[in-house]
Each structure stands twice: as C-alpha cells, then as structure tokens.
C-alpha positions as CSV (number, residue, x, y, z in Angstrom):
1,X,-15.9,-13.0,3.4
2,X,-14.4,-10.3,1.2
3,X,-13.6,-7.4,3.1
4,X,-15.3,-4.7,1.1
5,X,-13.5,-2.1,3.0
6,X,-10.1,-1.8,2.5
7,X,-8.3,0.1,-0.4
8,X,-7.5,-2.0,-3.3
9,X,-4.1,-1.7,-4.4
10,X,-5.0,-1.8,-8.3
11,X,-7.9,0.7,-7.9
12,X,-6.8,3.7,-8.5
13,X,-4.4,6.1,-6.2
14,X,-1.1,4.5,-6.2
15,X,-0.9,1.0,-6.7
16,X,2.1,-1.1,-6.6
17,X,5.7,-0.3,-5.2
18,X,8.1,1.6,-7.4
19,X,5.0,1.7,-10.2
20,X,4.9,5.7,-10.4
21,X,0.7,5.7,-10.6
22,X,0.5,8.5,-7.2
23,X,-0.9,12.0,-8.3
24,X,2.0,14.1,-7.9
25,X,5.4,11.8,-8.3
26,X,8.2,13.2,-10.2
27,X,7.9,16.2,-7.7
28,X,10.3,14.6,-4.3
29,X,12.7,16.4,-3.4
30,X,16.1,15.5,-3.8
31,X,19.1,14.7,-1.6
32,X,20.5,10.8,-1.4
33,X,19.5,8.0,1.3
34,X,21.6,7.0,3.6
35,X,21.9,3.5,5.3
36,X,20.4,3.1,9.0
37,X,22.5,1.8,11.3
38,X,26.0,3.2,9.5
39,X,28.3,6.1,8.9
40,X,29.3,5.3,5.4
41,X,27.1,7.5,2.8
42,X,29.5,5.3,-0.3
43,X,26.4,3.2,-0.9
44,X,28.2,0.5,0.4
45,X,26.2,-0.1,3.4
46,X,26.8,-0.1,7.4
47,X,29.6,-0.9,8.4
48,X,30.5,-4.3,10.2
49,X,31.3,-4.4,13.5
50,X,34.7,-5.1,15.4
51,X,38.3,-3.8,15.3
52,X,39.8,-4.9,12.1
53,X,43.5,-3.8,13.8
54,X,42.7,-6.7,16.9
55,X,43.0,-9.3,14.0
56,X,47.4,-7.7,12.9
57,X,44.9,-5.6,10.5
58,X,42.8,-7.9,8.4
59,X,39.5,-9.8,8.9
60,X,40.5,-13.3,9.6
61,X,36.8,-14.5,8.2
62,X,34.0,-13.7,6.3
63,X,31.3,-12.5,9.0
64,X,29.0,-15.5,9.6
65,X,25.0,-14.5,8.6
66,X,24.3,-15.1,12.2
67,X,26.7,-12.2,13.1
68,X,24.9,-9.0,11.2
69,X,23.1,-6.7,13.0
70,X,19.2,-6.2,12.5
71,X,19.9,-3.0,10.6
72,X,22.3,-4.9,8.7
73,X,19.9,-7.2,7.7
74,X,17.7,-4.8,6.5
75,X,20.2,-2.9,4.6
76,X,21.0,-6.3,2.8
77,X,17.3,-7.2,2.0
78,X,16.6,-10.7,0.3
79,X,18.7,-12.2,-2.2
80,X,17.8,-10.4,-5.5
81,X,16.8,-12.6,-8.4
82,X,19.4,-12.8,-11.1
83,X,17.1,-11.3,-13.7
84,X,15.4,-8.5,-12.1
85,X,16.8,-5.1,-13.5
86,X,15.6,-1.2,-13.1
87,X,13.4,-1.6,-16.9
88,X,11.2,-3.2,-14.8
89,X,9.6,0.3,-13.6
90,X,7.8,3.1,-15.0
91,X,10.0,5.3,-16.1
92,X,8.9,8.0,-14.0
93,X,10.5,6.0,-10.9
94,X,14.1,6.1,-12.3
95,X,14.2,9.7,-13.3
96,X,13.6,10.2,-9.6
97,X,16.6,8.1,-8.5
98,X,19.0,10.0,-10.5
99,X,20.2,11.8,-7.5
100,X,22.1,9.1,-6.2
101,X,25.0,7.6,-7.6
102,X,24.9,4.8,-10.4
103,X,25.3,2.0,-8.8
104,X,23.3,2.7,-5.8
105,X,20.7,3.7,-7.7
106,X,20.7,0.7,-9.4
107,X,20.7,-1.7,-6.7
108,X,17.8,0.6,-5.6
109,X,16.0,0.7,-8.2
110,X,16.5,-3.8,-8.3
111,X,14.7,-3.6,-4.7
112,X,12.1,-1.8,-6.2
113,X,11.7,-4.0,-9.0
114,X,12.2,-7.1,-7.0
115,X,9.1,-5.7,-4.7
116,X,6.7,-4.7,-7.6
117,X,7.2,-8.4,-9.1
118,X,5.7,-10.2,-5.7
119,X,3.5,-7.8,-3.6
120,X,0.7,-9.2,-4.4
121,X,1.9,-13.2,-4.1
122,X,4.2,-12.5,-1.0
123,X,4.0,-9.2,0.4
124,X,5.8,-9.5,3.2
125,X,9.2,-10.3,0.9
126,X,8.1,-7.3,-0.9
127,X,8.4,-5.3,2.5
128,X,11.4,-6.2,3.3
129,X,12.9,-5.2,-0.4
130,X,11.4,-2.2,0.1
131,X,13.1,-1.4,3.3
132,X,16.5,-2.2,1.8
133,X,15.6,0.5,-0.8
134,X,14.7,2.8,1.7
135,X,17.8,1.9,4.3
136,X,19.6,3.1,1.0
137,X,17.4,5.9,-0.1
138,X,15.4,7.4,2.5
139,X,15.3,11.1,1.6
140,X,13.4,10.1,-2.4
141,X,9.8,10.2,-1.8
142,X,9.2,7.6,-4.5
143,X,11.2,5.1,-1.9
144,X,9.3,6.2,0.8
145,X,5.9,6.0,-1.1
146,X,7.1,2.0,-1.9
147,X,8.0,1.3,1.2
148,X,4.4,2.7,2.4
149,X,2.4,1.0,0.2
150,X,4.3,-2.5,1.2
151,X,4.2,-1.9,4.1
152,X,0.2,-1.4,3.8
153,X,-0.1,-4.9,1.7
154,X,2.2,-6.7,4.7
155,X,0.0,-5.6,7.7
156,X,2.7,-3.3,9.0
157,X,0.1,-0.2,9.7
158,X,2.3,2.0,11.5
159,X,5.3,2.0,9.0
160,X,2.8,2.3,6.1
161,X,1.3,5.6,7.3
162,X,4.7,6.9,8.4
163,X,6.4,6.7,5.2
164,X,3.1,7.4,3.0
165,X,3.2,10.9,5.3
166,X,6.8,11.3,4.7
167,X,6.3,10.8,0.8
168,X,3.1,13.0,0.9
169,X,5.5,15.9,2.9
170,X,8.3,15.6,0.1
171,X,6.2,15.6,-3.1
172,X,2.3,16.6,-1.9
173,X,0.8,13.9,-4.0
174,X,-2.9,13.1,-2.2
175,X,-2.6,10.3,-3.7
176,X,-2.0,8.0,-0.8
177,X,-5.1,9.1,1.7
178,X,-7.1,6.4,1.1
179,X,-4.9,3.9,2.4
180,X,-3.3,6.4,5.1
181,X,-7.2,6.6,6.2
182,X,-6.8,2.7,6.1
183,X,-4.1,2.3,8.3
184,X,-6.0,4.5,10.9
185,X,-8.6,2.1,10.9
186,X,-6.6,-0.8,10.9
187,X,-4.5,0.9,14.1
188,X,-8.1,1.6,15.9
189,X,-8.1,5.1,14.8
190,X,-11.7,5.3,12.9
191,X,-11.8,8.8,13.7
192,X,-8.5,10.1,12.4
193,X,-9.9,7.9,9.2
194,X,-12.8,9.8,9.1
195,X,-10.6,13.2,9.3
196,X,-8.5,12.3,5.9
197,X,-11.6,10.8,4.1
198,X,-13.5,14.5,4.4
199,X,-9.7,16.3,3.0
200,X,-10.7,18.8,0.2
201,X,-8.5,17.1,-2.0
202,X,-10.5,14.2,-2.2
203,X,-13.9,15.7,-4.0
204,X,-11.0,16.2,-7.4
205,X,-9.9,12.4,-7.1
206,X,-10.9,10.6,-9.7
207,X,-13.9,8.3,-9.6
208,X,-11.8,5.0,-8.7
209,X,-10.0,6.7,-5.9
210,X,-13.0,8.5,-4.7
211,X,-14.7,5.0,-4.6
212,X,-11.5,3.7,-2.5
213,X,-11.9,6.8,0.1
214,X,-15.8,6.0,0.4
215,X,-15.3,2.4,1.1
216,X,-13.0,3.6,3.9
217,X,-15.2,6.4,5.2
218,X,-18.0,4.3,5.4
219,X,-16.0,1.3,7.1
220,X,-14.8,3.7,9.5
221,X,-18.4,4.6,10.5
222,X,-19.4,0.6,11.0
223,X,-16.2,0.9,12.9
224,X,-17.8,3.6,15.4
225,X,-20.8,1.1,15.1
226,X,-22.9,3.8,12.6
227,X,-24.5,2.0,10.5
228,X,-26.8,4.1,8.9
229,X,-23.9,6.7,8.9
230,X,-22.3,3.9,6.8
231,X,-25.2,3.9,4.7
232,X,-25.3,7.5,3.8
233,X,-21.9,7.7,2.7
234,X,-22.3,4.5,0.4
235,X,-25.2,5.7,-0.8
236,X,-23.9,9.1,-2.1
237,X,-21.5,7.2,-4.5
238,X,-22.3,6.3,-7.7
239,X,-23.7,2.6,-6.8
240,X,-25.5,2.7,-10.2
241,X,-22.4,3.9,-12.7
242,X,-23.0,1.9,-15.8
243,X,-19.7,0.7,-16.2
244,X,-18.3,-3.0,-14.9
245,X,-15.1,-1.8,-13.6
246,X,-13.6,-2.8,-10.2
247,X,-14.3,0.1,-7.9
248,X,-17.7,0.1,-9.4
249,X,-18.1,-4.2,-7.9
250,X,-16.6,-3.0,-5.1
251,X,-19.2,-0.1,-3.9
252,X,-22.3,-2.4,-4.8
253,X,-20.7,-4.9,-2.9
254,X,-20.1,-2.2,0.1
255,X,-23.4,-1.8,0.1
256,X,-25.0,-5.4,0.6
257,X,-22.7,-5.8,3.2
258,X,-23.9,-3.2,5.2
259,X,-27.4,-3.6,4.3
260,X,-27.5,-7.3,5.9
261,X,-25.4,-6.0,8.5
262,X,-28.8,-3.4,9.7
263,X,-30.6,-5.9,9.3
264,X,-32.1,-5.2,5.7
265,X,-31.7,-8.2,4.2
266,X,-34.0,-8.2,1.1
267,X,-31.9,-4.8,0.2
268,X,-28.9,-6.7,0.7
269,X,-29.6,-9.6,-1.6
270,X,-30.6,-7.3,-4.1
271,X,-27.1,-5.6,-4.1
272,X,-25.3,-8.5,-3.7
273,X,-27.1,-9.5,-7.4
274,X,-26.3,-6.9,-8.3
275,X,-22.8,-6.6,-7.3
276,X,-22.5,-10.3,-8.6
277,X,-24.0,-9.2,-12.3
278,X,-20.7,-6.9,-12.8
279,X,-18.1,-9.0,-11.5
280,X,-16.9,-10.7,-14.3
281,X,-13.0,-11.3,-12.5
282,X,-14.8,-12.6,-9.5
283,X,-13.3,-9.8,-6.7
284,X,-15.9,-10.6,-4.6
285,X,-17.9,-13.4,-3.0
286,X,-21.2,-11.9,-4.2
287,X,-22.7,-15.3,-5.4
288,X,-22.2,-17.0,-2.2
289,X,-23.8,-14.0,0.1
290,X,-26.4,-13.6,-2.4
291,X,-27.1,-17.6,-2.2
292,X,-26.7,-17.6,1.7
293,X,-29.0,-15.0,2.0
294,X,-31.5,-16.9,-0.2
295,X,-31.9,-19.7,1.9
296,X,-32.3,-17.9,5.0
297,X,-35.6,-16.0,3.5
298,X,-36.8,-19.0,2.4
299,X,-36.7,-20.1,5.5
C-alpha cells in the first residue's frame, strides 16, 4: 500500500541533494567545513592515528581499511565513480561552495553529485556521500540541506531534521517543513508535526508544497487517531484541481485512504477512481484499492 502520507521528494519543496530547488538557497552563510573527528582544516581530512616518530619517523605501511576510525570513514565516504564531476548540479549549488578552497570544493561538490545520481535507487549510499560532504563542509547550508534530505530518503529521521533545522537557521528557506514535519511523525512526534504544518509560511507555498504539508498534517491527525480531523484537512485542499499533476494524485489518493479507513467505503472507492483516472505514471496503487474495494461491496 502506497503510503499517501509522506512528502514526495519530486513534489515540490526541495527535492533531491545538492539540486538547489529550496525557497531561499543562495542565501547560507559562509565560512568553510571542517572535518569531524580532526584538527586539520587543509581539506585533507582527519588525521590518522599513531606516532609517526615511534616508526625512526616514517609510516612503515599504508593504514589497513580495518584500521580507520568511524569518523574517518565518514570523512572518506564511498568510492566516487570516475565520471561524476560538479556540472552535474544546478548551478546555484556551486556558487554556494565558493567559500572553500578549489579542490575541496570540488571533491565536495563530487559527493554531492555522486548523492543526486542514486537517492532515489539507493538512498542509503546517497547518505553516506552526503555526510562526507558535510564532514568537509558543515558550516554551507546547501550541504546541510543535502545531507537532510538524504538523510530523510534513508530512514535516518533524527539527522534529517537536525541538519534541515541547521540549513533552515543559516539561509531561512521554509522550504524544508514538510519533510521536517515528516520526520516528527516518523520519530512519534505527531504533535510537533502538527505545529510546523500550521507555520505562517506555509499558506504562501506553492500549490505542490502546500499539498505535501497537508498530506502530513492530515497523517499526523490519523496518527493521534483523528480521523475526521484527517478528513477536514484533506478536504480543504484542492481535491478537485483540474490538472493531472503528482501532488494533485497524491491528495485524491489521501483522501480514499482515509475514507475506507472511517469506515466510508463507497466514498473511498469513488476517490480511489478518481485518484486512478489522473495517474497516468502510476504513483499510486489506486486500481488495486479501487478493485479490492469492489469486491468487498459486492459481497
């Protein structure tokens, strides 16, 4: 079962890491990353451990993989393929990086790159690129804002809405309260959802990122087991806009779901037609509901 709730990551709002679609980028402040877990600020990462003058002043061996720290690790991030290369992002995202120096921004930006290429095929790889970025650039809200939103599309809640915070403290974008509201949910947190889906910011989103905060705000209510709460909210959004596009499949879709979920299950197949009539990419599994809920009337 689709899960009609959660923020899609092409719908408007930011979308993928190192993209540049947030309200507000280009605005982070400035200042350079620095790696976790070292002193060295030469974007040449942490430094390796043990007393180079115990081995007459030279390392004897190249440290074994087994041998690097976590932070390390993270520093390093995955292999980066050969081809990937800082064209690869908007534009926007590279005039933010110009703080640092060349070639860390570069290597940067590569994470960046590497991350945008597979977040939706292997998020979790795309997280930990991200990370490395950040290990090297923590103080750019753009790096903060990627690492957020990979975090988000990897299941790791709590880092998501840390850094989307941090990004939304160093550039104000508003952005990235849908998903921030997401994460609450996801952490148990329906109420603190609630909270960042009634923002004043949000009645100037546009109509795909409103549609991504309602979804939320009325998830958060079937959270707190309101249903007809959930109702209300889905029901002031514009479930009959005459226009195909995702967020669009996505409320109608909302709004079946809920329906059966009261109990109103003619309602529900209606919406789930309906929902099915507009989805032309097949986002959603409104055929199948609609058929399931077919044969249970009939019977």
């Amino acid at each position: 079962m689709a899960d009609s709730s959660r923020p899609s990551r092409t719908g408007g709002g930011s979308s993928r890491p190192g993209q540049g679609g947030g309200a507000g980028r280009g605005r982070s402040s400035g200042g350079g990353g620095r790696p976790s877990g070292g002193r060295r600020t030469d974007g040449r990462g942490p430094q390796r451990g043990g007393d180079d003058r115990a081995r007459g002043g030279f390392r004897d061996r190249a440290p074994r993989r087994e041998d690097r720290t976590a932070d390390q690790a993270t520093y390093d991030g995955p292999p980066l393929p050969e081809d990937v290369t800082a064209r690869e992002l908007d534009p926007s995202v590279t005039s933010q990086l110009k703080g640092l120096p060349d070639k860390l921004a570069a290597r940067v930006a590569r994470h960046l790159a590497a991350a945008q290429r597979v977040v939706d095929s292997d998020p979790e790889t795309a997280y930990q690129h991200t990370k490395a970025a950040r290990a090297r650039a923590s103080r750019f809200a753009v790096v903060r804002e990627a690492n957020g939103e990979a975090a988000y599309a990897a299941g790791h809640y709590d880092e998501a809405l840390a850094d989307l915070r941090a990004a939304k403290r160093m550039n104000g974008a508003t952005a990235y309260l849908p998903i921030m509201a997401d994460c609450h949910r996801a952490l148990g947190q329906p109420q603190q959802a609630l909270k960042l889906a009634q923002s004043p910011s949000v009645r100037n989103f546009a109509a795909p990122a409103k549609a991504e905060m309602t979804l939320v705000e009325s998830g958060a209510r079937r959270d707190l087991g309101q249903l007809d709460a959930a109702l209300r909210v889905l029901e002031q959004a514009p479930l009959n806009a005459k226009n195909r596009e995702a967020w669009v499949v996505r409320l109608r879709y909302a709004y079946a779901d809920t329906l059966e979920a009261a109990g109103r299950r003619e309602d529900a197949l209606e919406w789930f037609h309906r929902a099915h009539a507009i989805d032309a990419d097949e986002l959603t599994d409104a055929a199948a509901r609609a058929a399931t809920l077919e044969r249970a009337l009939e019977r």
